[in-house]
MMTF fields as JSON, N, C-alpha, C and O atoms, coordinates in Angstrom:
{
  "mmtfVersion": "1.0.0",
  "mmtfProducer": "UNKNOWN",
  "numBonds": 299,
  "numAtoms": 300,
  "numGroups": 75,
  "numChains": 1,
  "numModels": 1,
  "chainsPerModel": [1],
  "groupsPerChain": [75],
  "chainIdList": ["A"],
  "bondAtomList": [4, 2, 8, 6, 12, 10, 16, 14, 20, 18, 24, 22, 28, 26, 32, 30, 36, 34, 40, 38, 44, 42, 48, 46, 52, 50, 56, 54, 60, 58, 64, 62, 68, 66, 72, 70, 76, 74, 80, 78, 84, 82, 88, 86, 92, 90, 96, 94, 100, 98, 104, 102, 108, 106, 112, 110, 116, 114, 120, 118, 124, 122, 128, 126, 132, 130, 136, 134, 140, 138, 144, 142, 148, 146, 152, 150, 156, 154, 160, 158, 164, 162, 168, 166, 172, 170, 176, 174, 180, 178, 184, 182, 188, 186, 192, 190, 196, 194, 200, 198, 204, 202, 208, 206, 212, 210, 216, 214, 220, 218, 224, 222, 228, 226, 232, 230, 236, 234, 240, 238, 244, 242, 248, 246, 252, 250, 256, 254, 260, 258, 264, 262, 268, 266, 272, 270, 276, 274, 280, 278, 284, 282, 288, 286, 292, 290, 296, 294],
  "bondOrderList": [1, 1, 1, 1, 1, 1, 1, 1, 1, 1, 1, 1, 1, 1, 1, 1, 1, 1, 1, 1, 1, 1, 1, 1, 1, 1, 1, 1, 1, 1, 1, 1, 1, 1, 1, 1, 1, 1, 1, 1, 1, 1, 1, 1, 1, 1, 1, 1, 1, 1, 1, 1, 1, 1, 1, 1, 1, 1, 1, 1, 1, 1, 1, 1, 1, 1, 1, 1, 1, 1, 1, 1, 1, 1],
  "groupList": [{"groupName": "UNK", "atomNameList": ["N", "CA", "C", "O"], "elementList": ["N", "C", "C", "O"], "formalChargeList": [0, 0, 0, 0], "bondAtomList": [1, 0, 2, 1, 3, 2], "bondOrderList": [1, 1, 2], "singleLetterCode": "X", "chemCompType": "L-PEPTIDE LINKING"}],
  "groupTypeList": [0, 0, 0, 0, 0, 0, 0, 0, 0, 0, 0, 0, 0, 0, 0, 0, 0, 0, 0, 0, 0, 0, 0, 0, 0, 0, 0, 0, 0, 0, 0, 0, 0, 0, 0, 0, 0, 0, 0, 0, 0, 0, 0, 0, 0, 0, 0, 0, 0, 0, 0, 0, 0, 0, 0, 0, 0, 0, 0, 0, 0, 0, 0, 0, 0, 0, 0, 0, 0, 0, 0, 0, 0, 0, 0],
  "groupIdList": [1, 2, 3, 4, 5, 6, 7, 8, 9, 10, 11, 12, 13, 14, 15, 16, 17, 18, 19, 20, 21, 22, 23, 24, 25, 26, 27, 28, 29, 30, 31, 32, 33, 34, 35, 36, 37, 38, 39, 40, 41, 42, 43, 44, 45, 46, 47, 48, 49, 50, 51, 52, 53, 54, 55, 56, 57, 58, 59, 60, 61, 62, 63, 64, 65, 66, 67, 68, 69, 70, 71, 72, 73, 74, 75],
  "secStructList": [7, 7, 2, 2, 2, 2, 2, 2, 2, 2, 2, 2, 2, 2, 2, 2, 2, 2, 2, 2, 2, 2, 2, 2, 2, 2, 2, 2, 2, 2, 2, 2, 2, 6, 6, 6, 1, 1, 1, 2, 2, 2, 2, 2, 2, 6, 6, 6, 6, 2, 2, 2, 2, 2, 2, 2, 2, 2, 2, 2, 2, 2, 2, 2, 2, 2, 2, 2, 2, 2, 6, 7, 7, 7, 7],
  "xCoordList": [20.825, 20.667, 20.811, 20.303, 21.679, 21.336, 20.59, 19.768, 20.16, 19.141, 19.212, 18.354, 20.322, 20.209, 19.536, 18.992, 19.466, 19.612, 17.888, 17.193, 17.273, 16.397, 14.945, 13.75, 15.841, 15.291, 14.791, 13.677, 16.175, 15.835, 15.233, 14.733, 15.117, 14.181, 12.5, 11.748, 12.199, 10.661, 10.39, 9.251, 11.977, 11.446, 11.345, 10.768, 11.985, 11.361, 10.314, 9.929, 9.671, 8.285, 7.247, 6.267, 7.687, 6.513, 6.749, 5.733, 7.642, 7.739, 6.86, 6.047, 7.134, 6.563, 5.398, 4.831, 4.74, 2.722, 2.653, 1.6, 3.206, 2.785, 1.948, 0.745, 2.663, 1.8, 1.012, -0.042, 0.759, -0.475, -0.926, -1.88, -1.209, -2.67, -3.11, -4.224, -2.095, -2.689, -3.724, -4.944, -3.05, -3.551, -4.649, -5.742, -4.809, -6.007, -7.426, -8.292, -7.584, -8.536, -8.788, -9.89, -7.786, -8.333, -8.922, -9.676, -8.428, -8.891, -10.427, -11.257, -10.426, -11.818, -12.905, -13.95, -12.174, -13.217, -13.722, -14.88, -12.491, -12.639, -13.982, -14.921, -13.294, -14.499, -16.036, -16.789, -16.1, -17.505, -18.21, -19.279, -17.017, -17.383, -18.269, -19.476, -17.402, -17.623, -18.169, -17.611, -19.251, -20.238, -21.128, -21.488, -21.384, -21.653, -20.698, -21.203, -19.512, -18.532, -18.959, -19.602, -18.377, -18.04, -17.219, -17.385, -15.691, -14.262, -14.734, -13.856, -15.845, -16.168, -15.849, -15.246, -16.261, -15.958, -14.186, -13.368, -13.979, -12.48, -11.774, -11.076, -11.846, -11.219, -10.975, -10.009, -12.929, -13.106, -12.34, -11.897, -12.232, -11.575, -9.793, -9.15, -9.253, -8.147, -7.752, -6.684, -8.767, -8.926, -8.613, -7.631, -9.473, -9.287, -8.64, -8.675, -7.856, -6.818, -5.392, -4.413, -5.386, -4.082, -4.134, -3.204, -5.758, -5.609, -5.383, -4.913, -5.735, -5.453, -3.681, -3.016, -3.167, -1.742, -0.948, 0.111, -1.756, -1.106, -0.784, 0.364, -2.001, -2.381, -1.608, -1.059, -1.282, -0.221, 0.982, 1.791, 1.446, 3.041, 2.974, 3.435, 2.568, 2.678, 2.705, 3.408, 1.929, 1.373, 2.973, 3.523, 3.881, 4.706, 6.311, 7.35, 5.94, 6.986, 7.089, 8.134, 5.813, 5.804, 6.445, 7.579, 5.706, 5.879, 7.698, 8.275, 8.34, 9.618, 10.676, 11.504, 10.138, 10.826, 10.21, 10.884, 9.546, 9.478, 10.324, 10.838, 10.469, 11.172, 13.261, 14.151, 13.115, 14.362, 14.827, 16.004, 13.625, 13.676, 13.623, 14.412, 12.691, 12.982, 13.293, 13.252, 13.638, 14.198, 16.0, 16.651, 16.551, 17.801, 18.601, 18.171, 19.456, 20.423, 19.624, 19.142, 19.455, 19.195, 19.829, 19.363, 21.26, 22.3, 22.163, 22.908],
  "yCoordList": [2.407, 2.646, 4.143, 5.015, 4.398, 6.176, 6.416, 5.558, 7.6, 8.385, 8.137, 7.543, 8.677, 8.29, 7.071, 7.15, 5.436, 4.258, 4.416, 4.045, 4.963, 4.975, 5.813, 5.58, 6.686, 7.363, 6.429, 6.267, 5.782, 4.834, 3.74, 2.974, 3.348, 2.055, 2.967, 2.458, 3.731, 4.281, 4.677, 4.995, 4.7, 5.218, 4.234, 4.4, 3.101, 1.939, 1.414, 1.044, 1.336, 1.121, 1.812, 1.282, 3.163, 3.874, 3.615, 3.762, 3.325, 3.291, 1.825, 1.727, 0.732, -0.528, -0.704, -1.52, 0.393, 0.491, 1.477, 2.107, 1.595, 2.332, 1.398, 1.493, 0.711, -0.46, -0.671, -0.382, -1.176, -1.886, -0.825, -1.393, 0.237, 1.444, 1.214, 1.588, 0.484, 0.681, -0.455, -0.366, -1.315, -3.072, -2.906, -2.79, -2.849, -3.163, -2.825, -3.661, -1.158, -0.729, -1.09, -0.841, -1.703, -2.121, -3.465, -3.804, -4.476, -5.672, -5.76, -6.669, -4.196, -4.395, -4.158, -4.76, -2.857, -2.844, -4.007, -4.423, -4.562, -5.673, -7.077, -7.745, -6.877, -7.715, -7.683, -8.461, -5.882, -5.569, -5.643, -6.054, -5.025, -5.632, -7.003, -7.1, -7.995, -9.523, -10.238, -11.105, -9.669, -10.157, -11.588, -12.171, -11.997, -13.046, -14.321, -15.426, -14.269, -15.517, -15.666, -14.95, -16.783, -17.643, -17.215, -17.303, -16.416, -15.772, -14.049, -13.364, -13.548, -12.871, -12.302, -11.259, -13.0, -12.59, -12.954, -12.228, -14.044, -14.07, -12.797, -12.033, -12.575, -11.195, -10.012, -9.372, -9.866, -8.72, -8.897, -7.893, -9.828, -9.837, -9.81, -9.084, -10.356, -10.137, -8.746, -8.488, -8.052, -6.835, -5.764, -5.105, -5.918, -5.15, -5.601, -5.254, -6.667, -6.799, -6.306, -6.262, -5.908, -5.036, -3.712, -3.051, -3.216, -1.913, -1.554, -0.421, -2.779, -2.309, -2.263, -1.543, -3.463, -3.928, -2.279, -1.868, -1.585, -0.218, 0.492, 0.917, 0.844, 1.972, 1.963, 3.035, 0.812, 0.086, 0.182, 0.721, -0.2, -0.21, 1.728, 2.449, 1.973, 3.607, 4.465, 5.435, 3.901, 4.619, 4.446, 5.498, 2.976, 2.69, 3.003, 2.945, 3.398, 4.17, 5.543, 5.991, 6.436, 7.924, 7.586, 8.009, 6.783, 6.599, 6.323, 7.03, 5.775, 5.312, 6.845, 7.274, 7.381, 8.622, 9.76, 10.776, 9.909, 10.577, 10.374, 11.345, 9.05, 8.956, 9.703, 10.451, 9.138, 9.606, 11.028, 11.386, 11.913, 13.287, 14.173, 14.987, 13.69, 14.12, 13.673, 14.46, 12.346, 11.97, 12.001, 11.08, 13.063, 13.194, 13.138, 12.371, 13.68, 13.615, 13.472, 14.508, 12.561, 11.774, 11.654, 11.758, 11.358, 10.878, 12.128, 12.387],
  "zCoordList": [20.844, 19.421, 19.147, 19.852, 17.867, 17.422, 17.438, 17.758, 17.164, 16.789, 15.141, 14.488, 14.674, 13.284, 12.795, 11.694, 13.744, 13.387, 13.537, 12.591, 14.723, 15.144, 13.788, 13.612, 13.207, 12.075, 10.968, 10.47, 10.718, 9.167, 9.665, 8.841, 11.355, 11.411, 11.191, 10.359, 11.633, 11.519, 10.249, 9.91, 8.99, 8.006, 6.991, 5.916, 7.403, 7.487, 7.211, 6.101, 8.434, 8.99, 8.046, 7.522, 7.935, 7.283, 5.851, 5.171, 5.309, 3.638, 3.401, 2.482, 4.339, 4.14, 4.035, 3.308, 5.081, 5.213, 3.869, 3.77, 3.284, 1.946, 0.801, 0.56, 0.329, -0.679, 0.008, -0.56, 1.366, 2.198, 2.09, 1.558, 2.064, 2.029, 0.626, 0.259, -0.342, -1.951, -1.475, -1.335, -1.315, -1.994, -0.765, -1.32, 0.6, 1.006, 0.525, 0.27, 0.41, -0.037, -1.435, -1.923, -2.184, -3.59, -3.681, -4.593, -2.378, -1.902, -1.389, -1.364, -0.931, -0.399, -1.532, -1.775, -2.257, -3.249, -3.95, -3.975, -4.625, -5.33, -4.646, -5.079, -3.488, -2.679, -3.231, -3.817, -2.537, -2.906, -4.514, -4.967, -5.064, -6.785, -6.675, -6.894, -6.295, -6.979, -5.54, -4.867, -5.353, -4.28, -4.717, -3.694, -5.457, -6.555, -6.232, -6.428, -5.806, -5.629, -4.059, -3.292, -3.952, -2.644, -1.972, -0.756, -2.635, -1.975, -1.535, -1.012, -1.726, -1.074, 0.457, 0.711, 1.164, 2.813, 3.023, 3.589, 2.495, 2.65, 1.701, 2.368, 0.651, 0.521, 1.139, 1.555, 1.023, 2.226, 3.647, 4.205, 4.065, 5.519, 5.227, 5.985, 4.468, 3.973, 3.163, 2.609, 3.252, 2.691, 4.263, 4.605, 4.682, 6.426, 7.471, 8.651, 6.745, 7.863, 7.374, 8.119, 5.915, 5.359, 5.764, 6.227, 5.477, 6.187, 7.065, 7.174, 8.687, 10.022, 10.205, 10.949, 9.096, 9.222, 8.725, 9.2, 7.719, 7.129, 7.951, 8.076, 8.883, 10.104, 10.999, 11.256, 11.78, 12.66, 12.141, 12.896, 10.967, 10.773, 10.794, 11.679, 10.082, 9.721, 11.442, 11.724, 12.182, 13.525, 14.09, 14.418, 14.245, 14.548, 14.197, 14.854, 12.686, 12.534, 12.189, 11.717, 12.442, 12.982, 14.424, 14.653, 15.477, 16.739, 16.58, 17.406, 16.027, 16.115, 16.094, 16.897, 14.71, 14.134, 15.201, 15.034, 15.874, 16.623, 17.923, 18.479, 18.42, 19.82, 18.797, 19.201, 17.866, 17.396, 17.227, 17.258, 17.018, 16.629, 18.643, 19.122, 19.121, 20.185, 21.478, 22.423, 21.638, 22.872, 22.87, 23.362, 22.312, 22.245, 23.53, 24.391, 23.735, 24.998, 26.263, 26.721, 26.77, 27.984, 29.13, 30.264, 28.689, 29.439, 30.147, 31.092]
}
């Protein structure tokens, strides 16, 4: 794979964990708001599993754009 190819896949990656940093933490809040319902713990848990999903895609495509920026000529 390029390097170039290798760039837009991590930049990718990182543009995608963008909304997921919005919507989890607003999932969670929302949770804690409306403690009173039954959908409580299922939010909340559907809440922290977007955020871990944010952290991870984002970790993965720094990690990507980095092997692209410096693992250049090898051969």
């Amino acid at each position: 794979m390029d390097n170039k190819e290798l760039l837009f896949k991590g930049i990718k990656y990182a543009v995608g964990s963008i909304p997921l940093m919005f919507l989890g933490p607003i999932l969670i809040h929302n949770a804690f708001m409306n403690k009173h319902t039954n959908w409580h713990y299922v939010v909340l848990g559907i809440g922290i599993f977007i955020c871990i999903t944010a952290v991870s895609l984002m970790f993965k495509g720094i990690k990507i754009m980095m092997k692209s920026l410096f693992d250049g000529n090898e051969n």
